[in-house]
N, C-alpha and C positions, 0 to 999 in steps of 0.2 A: 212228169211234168205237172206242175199247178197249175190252176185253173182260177190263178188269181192274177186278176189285170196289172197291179203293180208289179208281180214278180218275173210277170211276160215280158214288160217295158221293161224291167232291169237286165233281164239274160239281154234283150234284143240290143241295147245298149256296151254292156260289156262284152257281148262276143265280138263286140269289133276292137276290144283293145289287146296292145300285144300280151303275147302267152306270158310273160313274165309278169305283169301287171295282173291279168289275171289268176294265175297262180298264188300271185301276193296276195290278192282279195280272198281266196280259196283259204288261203292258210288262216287269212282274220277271220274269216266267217267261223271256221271249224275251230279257233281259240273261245268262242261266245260259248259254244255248246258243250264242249269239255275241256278241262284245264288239259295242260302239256304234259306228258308222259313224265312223270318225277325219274332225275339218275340221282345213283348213290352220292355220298357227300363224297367228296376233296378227301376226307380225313381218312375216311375206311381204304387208300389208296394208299397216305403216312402212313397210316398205323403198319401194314402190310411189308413197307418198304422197311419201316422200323423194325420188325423182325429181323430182316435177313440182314442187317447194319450192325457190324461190329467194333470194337475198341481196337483189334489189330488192325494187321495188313491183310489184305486177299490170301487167302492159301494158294499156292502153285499146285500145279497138277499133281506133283507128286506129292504131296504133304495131303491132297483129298486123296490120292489112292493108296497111302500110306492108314488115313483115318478108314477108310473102307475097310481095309485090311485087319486094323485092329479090333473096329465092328464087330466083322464077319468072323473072329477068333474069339471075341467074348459071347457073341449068340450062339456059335458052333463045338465051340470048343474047338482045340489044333494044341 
């Protein structure tokens, strides 16, 4: 707690307003003092999706266990 008369009158004032209002004030006060938590861009989410996006159709299941299969004979040898 401070011990500074303006700040005493300010809690004594907003703890009478609802919790949602004051939460709101909560969250403007704590924007003055540090900016907002940066997230990655939009893009590094495209670019990711743009990997796994190809010119064909979907492979069916057995056309992926069929490419495992040739995989696992070129790493292995069979």
């Amino acid at each position: 707690m401070s011990s500074n008369p303006e700040y005493q009158k300010v809690l004594k004032i907003v703890s009478e307003w609802p919790p949602e209002e004051r939460i709101a004030l909560a969250s403007e006060v704590l924007a003055t003092v540090a900016p907002p938590p940066s997230r990655p861009p939009r893009r590094t989410l495209d670019r990711a999706l743009g990997l796994a996006r190809t010119n064909g159709p979907v492979p069916s299941d057995a056309d992926v266990r069929q490419m495992i299969d040739e995989h696992r004979r070129e790493k292995y040898g069979a």
